[in-house]
C-alpha positions as CSV (number, residue, x, y, z in Angstrom):
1,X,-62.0,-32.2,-52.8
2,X,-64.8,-29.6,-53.6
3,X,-67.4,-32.6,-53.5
4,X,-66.5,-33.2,-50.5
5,X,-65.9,-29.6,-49.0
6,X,-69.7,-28.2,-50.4
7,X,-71.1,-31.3,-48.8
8,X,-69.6,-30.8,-45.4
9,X,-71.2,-27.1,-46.0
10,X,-74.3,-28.5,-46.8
11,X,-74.5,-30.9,-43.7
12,X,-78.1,-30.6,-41.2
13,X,-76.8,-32.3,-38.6
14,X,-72.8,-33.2,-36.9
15,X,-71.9,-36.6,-37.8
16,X,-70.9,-39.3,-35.4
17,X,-67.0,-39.0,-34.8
18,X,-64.5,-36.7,-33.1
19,X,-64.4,-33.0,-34.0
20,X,-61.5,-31.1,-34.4
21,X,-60.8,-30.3,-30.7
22,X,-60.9,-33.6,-30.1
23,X,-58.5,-34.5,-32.5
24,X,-56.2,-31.7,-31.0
25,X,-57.2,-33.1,-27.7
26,X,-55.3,-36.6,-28.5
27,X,-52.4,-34.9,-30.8
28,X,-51.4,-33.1,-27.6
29,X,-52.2,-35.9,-25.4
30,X,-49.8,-38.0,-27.3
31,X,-47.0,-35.9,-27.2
32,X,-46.8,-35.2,-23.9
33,X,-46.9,-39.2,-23.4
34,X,-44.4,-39.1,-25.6
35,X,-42.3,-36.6,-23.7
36,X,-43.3,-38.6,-20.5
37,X,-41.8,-42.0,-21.8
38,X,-38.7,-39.8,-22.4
39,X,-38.0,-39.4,-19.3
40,X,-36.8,-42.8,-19.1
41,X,-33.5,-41.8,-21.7
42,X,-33.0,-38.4,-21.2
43,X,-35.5,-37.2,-23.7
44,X,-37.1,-38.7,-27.2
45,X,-34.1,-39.0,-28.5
46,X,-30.5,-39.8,-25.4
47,X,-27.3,-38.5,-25.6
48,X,-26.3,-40.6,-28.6
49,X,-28.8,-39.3,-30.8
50,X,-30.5,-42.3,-31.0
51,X,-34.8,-42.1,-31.4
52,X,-35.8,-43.8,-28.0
53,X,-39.5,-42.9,-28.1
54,X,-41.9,-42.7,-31.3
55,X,-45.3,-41.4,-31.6
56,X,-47.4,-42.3,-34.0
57,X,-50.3,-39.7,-36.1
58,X,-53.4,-40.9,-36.4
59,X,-53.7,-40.4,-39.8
60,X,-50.4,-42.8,-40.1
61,X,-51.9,-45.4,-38.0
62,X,-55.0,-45.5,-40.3
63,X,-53.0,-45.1,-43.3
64,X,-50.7,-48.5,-42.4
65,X,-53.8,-50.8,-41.1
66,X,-55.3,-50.3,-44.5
67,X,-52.3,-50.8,-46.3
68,X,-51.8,-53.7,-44.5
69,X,-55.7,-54.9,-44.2
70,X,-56.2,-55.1,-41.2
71,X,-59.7,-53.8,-41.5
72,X,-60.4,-56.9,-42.5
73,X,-60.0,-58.8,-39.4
74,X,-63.0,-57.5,-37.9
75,X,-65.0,-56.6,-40.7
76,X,-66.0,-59.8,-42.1
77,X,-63.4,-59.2,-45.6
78,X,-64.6,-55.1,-45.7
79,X,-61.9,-52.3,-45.7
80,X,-63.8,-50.1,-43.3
81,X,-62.5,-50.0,-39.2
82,X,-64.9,-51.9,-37.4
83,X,-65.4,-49.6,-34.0
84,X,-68.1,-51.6,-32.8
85,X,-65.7,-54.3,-31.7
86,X,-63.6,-53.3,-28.5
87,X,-61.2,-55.1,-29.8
88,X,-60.1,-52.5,-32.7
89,X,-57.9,-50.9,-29.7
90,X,-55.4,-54.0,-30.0
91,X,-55.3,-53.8,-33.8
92,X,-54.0,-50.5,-33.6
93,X,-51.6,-50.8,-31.0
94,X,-50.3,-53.8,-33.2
95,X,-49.8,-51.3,-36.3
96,X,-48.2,-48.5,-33.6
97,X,-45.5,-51.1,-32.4
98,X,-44.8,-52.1,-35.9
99,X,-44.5,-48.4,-37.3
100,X,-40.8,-47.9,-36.8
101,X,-38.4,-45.3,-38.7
102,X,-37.7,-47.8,-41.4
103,X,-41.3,-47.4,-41.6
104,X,-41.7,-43.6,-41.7
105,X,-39.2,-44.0,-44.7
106,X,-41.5,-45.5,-46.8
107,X,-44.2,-43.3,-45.8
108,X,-42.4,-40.4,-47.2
109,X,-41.7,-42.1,-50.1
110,X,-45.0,-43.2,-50.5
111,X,-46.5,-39.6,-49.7
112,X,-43.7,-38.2,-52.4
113,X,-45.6,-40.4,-55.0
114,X,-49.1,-39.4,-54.2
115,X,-49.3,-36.7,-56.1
116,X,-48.0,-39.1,-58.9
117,X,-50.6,-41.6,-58.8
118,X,-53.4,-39.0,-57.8
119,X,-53.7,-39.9,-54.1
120,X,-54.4,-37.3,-51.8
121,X,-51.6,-38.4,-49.4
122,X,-50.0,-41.4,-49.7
123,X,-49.3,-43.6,-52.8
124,X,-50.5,-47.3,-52.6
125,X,-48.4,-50.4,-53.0
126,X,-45.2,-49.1,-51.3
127,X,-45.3,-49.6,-47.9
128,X,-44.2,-53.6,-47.3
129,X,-45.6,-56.0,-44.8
130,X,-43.3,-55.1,-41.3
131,X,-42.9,-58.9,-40.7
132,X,-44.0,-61.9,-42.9
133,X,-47.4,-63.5,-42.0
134,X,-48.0,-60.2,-40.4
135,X,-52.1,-59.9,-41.0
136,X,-52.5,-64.1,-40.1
137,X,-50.6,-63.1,-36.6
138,X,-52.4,-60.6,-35.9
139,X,-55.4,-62.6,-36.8
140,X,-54.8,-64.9,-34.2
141,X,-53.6,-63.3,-31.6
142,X,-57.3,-61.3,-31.7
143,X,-58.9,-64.6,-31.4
144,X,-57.2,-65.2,-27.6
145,X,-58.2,-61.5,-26.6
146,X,-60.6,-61.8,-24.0
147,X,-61.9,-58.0,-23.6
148,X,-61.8,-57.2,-19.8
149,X,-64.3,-54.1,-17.7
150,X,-64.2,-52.8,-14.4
151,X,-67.6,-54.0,-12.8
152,X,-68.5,-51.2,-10.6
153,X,-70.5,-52.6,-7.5
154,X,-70.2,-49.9,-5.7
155,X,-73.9,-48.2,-3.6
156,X,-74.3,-45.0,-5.7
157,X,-76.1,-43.6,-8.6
158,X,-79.6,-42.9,-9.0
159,X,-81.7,-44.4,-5.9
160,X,-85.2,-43.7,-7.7
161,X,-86.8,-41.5,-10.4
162,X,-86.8,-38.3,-10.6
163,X,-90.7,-38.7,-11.3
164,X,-93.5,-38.6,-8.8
165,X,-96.2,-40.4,-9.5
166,X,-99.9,-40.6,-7.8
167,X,-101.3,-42.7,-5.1
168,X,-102.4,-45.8,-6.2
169,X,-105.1,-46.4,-8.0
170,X,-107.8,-49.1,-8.8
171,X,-109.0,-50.2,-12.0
172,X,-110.4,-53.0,-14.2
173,X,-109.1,-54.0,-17.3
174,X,-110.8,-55.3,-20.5
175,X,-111.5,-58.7,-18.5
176,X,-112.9,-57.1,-15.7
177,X,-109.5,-58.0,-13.5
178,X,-109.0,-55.2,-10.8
179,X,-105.6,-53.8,-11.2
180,X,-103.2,-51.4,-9.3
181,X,-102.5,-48.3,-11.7
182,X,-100.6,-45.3,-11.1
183,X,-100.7,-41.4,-12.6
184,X,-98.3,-39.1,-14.4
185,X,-98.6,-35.9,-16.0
186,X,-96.8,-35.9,-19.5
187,X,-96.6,-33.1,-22.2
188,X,-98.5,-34.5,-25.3
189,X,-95.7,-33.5,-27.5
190,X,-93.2,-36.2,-27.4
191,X,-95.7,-39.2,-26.0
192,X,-95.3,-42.6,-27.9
193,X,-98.4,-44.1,-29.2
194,X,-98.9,-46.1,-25.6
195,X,-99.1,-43.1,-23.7
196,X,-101.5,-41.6,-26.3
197,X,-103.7,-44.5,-25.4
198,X,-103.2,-44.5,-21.7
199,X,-104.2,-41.0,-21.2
200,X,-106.8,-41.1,-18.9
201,X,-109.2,-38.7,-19.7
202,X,-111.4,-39.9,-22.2
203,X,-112.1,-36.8,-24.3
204,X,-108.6,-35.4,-24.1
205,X,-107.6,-38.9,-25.2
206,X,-110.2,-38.8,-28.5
207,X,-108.8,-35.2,-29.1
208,X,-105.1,-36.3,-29.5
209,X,-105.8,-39.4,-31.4
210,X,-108.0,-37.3,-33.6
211,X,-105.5,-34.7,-34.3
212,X,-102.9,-37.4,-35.0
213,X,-104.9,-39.2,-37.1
214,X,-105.7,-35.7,-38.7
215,X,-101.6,-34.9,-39.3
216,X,-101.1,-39.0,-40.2
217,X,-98.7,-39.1,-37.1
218,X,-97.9,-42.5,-35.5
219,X,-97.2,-41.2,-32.5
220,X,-97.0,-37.4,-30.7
221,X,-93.2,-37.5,-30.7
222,X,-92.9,-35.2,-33.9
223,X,-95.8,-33.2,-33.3
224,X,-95.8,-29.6,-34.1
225,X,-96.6,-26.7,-31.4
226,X,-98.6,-25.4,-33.5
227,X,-100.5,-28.3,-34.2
228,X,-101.9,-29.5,-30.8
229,X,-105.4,-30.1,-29.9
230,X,-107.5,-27.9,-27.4
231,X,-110.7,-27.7,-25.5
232,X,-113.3,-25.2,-25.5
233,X,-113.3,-22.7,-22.6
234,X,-116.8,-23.4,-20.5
235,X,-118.2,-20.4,-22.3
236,X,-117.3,-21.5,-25.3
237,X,-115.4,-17.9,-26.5
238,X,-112.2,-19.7,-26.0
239,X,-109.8,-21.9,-27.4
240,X,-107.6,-23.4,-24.8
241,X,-104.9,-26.1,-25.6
242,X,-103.9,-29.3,-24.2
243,X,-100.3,-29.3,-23.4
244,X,-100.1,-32.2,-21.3
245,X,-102.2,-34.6,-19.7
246,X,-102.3,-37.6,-17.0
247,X,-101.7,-41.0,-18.6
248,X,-102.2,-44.5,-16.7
249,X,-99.1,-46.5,-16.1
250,X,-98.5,-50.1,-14.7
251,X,-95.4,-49.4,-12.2
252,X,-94.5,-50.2,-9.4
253,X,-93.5,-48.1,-6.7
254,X,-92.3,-47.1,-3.5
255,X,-92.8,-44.2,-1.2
256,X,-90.1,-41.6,-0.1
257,X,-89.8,-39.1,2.5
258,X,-91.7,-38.4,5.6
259,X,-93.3,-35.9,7.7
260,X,-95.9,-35.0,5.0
261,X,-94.1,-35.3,2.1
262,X,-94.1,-38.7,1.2
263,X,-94.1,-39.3,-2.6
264,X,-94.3,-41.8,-4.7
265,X,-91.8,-42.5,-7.2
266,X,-90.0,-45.7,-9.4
267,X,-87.2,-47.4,-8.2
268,X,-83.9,-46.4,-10.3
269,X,-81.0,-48.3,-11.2
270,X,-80.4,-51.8,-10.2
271,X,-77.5,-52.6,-8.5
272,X,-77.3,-56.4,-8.7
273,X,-79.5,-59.6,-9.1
274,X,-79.1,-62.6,-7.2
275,X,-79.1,-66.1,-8.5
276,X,-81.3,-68.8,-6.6
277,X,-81.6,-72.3,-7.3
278,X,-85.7,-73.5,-5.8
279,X,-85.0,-77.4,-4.2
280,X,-87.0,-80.5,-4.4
281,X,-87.5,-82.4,-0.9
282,X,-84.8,-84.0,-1.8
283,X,-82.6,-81.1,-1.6
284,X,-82.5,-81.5,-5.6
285,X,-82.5,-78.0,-7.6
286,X,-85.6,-77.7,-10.1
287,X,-85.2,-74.6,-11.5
288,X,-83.5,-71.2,-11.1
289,X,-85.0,-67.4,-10.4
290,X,-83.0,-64.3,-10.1
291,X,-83.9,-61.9,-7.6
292,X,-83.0,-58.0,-8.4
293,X,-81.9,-55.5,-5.5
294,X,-82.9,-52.1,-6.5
295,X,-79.6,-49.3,-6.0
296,X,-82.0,-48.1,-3.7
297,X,-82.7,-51.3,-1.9
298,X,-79.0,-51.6,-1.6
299,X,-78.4,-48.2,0.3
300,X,-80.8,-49.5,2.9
301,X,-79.3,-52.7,3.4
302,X,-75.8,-50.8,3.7
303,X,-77.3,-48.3,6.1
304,X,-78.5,-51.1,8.6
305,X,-75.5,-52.9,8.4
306,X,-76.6,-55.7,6.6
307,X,-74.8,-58.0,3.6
308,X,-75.3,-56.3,0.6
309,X,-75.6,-59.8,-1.1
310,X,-78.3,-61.8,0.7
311,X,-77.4,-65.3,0.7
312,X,-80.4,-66.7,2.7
313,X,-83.4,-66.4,0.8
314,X,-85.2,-68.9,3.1
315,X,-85.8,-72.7,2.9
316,X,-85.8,-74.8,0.4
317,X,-83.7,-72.0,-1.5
318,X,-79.7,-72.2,-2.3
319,X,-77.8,-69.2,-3.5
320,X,-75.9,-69.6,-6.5
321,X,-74.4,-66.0,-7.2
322,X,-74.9,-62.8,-8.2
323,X,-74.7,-60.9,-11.0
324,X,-73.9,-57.3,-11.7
325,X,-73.1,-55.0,-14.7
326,X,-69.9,-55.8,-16.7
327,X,-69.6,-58.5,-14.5
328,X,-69.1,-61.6,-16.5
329,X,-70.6,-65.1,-17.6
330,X,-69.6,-67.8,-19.6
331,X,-73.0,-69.3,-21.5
332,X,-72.8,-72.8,-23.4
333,X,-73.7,-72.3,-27.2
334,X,-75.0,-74.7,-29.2
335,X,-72.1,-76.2,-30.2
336,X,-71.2,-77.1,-26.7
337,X,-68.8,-74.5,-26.1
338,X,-68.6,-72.0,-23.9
339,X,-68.6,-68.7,-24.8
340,X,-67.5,-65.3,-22.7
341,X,-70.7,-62.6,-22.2
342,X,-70.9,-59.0,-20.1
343,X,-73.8,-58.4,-18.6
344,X,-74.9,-55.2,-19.7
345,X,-78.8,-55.1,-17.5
346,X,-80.7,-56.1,-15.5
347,X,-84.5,-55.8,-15.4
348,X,-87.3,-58.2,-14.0
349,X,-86.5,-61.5,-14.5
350,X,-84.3,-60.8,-17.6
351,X,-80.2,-60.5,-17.6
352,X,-78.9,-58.4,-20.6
353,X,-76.2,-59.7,-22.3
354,X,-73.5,-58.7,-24.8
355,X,-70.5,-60.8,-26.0
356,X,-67.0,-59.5,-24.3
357,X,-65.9,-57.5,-27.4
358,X,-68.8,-55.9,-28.4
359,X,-69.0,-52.0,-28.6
360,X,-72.5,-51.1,-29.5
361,X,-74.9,-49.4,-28.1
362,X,-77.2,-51.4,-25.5
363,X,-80.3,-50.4,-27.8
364,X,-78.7,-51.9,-31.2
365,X,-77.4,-55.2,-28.9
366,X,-80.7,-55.9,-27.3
367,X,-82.6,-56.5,-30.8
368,X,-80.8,-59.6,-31.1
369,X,-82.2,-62.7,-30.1
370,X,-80.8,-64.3,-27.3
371,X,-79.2,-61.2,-25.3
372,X,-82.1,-61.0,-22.8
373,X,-82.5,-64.5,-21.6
374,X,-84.8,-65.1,-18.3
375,X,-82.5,-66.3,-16.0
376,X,-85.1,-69.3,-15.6
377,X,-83.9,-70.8,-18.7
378,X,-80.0,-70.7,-18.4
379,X,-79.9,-73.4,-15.3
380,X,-76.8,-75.7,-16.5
381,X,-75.8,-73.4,-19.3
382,X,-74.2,-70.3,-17.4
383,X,-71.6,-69.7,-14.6
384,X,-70.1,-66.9,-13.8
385,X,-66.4,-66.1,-13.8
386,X,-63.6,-63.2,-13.8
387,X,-62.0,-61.8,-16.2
388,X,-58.7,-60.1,-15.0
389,X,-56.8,-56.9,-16.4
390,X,-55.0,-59.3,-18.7
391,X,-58.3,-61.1,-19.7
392,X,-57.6,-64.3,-18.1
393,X,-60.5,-65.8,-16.9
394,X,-60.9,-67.4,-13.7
395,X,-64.0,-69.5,-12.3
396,X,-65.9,-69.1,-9.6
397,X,-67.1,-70.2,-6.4
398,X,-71.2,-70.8,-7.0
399,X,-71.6,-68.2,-4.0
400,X,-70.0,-65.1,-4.9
C-alpha cells in the first residue's frame, strides 16, 4: 500500500488508462442505465420486491474475469486483460450476464475473508464457476465473433494541408536526373534527421548537423533552445540564431484558391481507392492497380454531380471495387483460408490492413509484415465483403 502510494507520488508523467473522472463518468453512466432499464418493471426492483435490473462495478467485473481466467482467452495463457483485442468488450459482457445475486453472495463472503488471507479486497478460491465448462464456452463463442465498424464514406474531413508549400522547383539529384521539388519552412527544433538533410541551404544545413553532432543528437527532435546554432550578423558583432529553415521535400501537390491567392498545398485525407483489373486483348485480367481519390478529389466530383465512385477508367480497364476505411476484406492466408481484415489506410499504391479484432494503434499494426500489401500483389487472394451489426459477413458484388 505505501509502495504503491509513494510511487504514484513519484510519477513524471499520467499513465495510459482512465482517471478518476472518468471512472465517475461510467459509475454514473451505469446507473442511470440502470434506472433506464427499470422503467420496464416499475423501477430496479417491481412491486414484488423482486431485483429486475443489476448493475455491475467495475471493480467486480474485473475481480470475477480473473477469478474465473478469463484473461487468458486473449492473452495467449497470461492473467493480464488484453485491451488491444476489440474483442475484450464481449468477455466482459459475458462475466456481467453471469454476475447474478447468488453471485454478489459469494463476493461478500469472499471480500469478508480478505482481510483473513491478506488480500486487499476479495479472498481467492471462493467464488465458483457460474456454469460448468464456463471458460471453454466462452472460448468458443469468441472464436465466431466477427468484430463489426461503421465505414464512414461520407465527403468531409480535411480536404488538404494545412501547409503551404512553394512553387515548384527544379533540381538534379545525385544521378543528375531533373526532379520536381517543393519548399517548406520548418523550426529546426523538432526536425527528424531527413529534414536535417533536406534543408536547403547549405551552410545553415553544416551548422545544424554540426551542432548535432556536437550534443550527439540523432536527430533535432530533442534539441534544447538553448542549444541551437546561429549565424554571424554581416558585421560580424552579432550572434543571430537559426530557428527555422526551408528544407526540400518530394510532394506532390495541388493549387487552391484564386484571384491571387493561389497556394500550393498537399492533398489531405483519402477518401477511397478503387480497384482496377488491366485486360489482355483477350479481355483476360493481368494484373490489378488501385487508384486513390483524394477527400478533396471527392468534393469536386460531388460538386459537379458526378459518381463519386468512377467505374470507367477507360479501355482495356474493368472495375473491380473500392475500398475504404473500416470497410472490410477477406485475404486468403497461407493455409488456404480466408481470413476477415479492416482496412485501416490508404496511401499510394498500398492498402493498410489490420485483422477485425485488433485494437492497436495504426503505428504499432503497421510494423508487422504483411499489413501494407500493394494492391498489385493481392489479385486472387482478396474480395471484399460486409460485415453487418451482428458480424455476419456477406459477399459482394465485384463492383461496389
Amino acid at each position: 500500500m505505501a509502495e504503491a502510494k509513494l510511487r504514484r507520488f513519484e510519477l513524471q508523467e499520467i499513465p495510459d488508462g482512465f482517471t478518476n473522472r472518468h471512472l465517475s463518468d461510467t459509475r454514473y453512466i451505469s446507473r442511470l442505465a440502470g434506472d433506464y432499464l427499470g422503467l420496464l418493471y416499475e423501477g430496479r426492483i417491481d412491486a414484488d420486491g423482486t431485483l429486475r435490473i443489476q448493475v455491475s462495478t467495475g471493480a467486480m467485473t474485473a475481480y470475477l474475469r480473473d477469478e474465473w481466467n478469463l484473461n487468458a482467452i486473449l492473452d495467449d495463457g497470461g492473467d493480464e486483460k488484453n485491451r488491444s483485442d476489440h474483442r475484450h468488450h464481449a468477455i466482459d459482457a459475458a462475466v456481467i450476464a453471469m454476475n447474478d445475486t447468488k453471485t454478489v453472495k459469494m463476493l461478500s463472503r469472499a471480500a469478508e475473508q480478505a482481510s483473513l488471507e491478506g488480500h486487499r479486497r476479495f479472498a481467492k478460491g471462493i467464488i465458483e464457476e457460474p456454469i460448468p465448462n464456463f471458460k471453454r464456452l466462452v472460448s468458443e463463442a469468441k472464436d465466431k465473433i466477427n468484430v463489426s465498424f461503421r465505414a464512414n464514406r461520407k465527403v468531409s474531413g480535411g480536404f488538404h494541408d494545412e501547409t503551404n508549400y512553394s512553387d515548384p522547383q527544379k533540381v538534379k539529384d545525385e544521378k543528375g536526373k531533373v526532379q520536381e521539388v517543393r519548399h517548406i519552412r520548418k523550426p529546426i527544433i523538432g526536425m527528424s534527421a531527413g529534414d536535417v538533410q533536406s534543408i536547403v541551404d547549405r551552410t545553415i544545413r553544416e551548422l545544424v548537423e554540426n551542432k548535432l553532432k556536437q550534443l550527439n543528437l540523432p536527430d533535432a527532435k530533442k534539441l534544447p533552445e538553448s542549444e541551437l546554432p546561429y549565424l554571424r550578423s554581416k558585421d560580424g558583432k552579432r550572434l543571430i540564431p537559426i530557428r527555422k529553415a526551408r528544407i526540400r521535400k518530394n510532394v506532390g501537390t495541388m493549387t487552391v484558391g484564386k484571384n491571387g491567392r493561389q497556394r500550393h498545398v498537399a492533398s489531405g485525407n483519402n477518401h477511397h481507392m478503387e480497384i482496377v483489373a488491366l485486360l489482355d486483348k483477350e479481355g483476360n485480367e493481368t494484373k490489378w492497380e488501385g487508384v486513390v481519390v483524394t477527400m478533396f478529389e471527392a468534393y469536386q466530383r460531388k460538386r459537379s454531380k458526378q459518381p463519386i465512385i468512377q467505374r470507367d477508367h477507360g479501355p482495356e480497364k474493368r472495375f473491380k471495387f473500392s475500398l475504404a476505411k473500416d470497410e472490410y476484406i477477406e485475404r486468403l492466408n497461407s493455409n488456404g483460408d480466408w481470413e476477415l481484415w479492416r482496412i485501416h489506410g490508404l496511401t499510394g499504391n498500398l492498402i493498410k490492413i489490420t485483422r477485425h479484432q485488433d485494437a492497436r494503434p495504426s503505428a504499432d499494426v503497421e510494423k508487422e509484415s504483411g499489413t501494407r500489401p500493394a494492391i498489385g500483389t493481392l489479385r486472387t487472394k482478396i474480395h471484399k465483403v460486409i460485415v453487418d451489426v451482428l458480424g455476419d459477413i456477406h459477399q459482394l458484388r465485384n463492383d461496389c
